[in-house]
N, C-alpha and C positions, 0 to 999 in steps of 0.2 A: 560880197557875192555869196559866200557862205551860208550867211543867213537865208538870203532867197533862195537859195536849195533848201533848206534845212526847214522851211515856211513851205515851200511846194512839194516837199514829202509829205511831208505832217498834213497836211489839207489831201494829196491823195490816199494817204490811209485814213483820215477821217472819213473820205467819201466811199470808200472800199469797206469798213466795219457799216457804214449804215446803209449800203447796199445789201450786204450781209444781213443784216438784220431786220430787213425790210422782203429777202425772198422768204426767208425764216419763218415771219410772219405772216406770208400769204400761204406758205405751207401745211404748217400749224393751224390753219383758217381753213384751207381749202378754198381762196380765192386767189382768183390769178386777172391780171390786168393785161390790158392792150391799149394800142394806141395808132391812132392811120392818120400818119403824116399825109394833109391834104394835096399840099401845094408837091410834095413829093411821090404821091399814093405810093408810100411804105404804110403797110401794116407791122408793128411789134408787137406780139404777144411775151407774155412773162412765163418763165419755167414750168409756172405754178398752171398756166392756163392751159401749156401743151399737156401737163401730166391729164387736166381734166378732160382735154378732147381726146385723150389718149393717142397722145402722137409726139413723135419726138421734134426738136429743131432740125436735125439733120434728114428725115423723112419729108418732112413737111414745111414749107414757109407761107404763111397766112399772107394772103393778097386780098382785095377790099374785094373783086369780082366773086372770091370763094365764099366773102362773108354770106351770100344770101340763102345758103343753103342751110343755117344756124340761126335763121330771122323764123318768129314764129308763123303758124299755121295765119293763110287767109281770115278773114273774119270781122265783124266790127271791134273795133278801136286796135287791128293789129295791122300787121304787112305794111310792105313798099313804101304808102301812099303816104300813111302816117310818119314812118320813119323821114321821107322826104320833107314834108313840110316841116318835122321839127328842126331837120339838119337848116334846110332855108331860114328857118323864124329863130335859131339858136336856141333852142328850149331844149333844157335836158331829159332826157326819155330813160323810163322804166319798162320790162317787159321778160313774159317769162320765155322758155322756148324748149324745144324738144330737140336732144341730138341724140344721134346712132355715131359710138363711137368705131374706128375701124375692126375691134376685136369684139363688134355686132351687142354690147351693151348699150341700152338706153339709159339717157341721162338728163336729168329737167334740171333747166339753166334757170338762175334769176341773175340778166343782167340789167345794170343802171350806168349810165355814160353822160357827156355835156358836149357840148359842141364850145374848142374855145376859136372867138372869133376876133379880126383889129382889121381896122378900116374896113366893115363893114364887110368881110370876108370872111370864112370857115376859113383854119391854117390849121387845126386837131383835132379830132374828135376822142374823146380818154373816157375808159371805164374801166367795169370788172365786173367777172363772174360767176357765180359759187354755186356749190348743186345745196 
């Protein structure tokens, strides 16, 4: 029984350094990741994505209804329409966009995301952002 402690620490601090080293380097980058649990609609954002929108976790928790105000300007090949059909058809989307963060700085986004989907359903949508 020892051992399986001693195997289930060791794997949570394996998992703990390369979390680590994974905010680290969206830091370092200046990209920050999210993810919207479908079947859940949980939005996660990562550390790195609040610093960019300039907002803390504890000020703010990202929900899928907030995301549209971070979707780019109307126009050909951008908004709603297009985002819908790729989320239906699973295609992964590129696109840039324009946010006003709450301390009134403007900031152009280049995000890129997939749709992961099983049995023929969305269950994630996962990406990231960087200025």
């Amino acid at each position: 029984m020892l051992g399986c402690d001693a195997s289930a620490s060791e794997e949570l601090e394996r998992v703990t350094r390369a979390e680590a080293r994974l905010e680290e380097a969206q830091r370092i980058a200046h990209v920050g990741s999210w993810e919207w649990d479908v079947a859940r609609n949980e939005v996660t954002w990562s550390d790195e994505l609040h610093r960019i929108y300039g907002v803390t976790r504890d000020a703010f928790r990202p929900h899928v209804r907030e995301l549209p105000r971070a979707r780019p300007p109307r126009g050909p090949g951008a908004g709603r329409e297009v985002g819908l059909r790729r989320f239906r058809n699973f295609e992964p989307f590129i696109y840039d966009h324009r946010i006003v963060r709450p301390d009134g700085a403007v900031r152009m986004l280049h995000t890129r995301g997939e749709v992961i989907a099983a049995a023929g359903k969305a269950q994630r949508l996962v990406g990231c952002c960087w200025t």
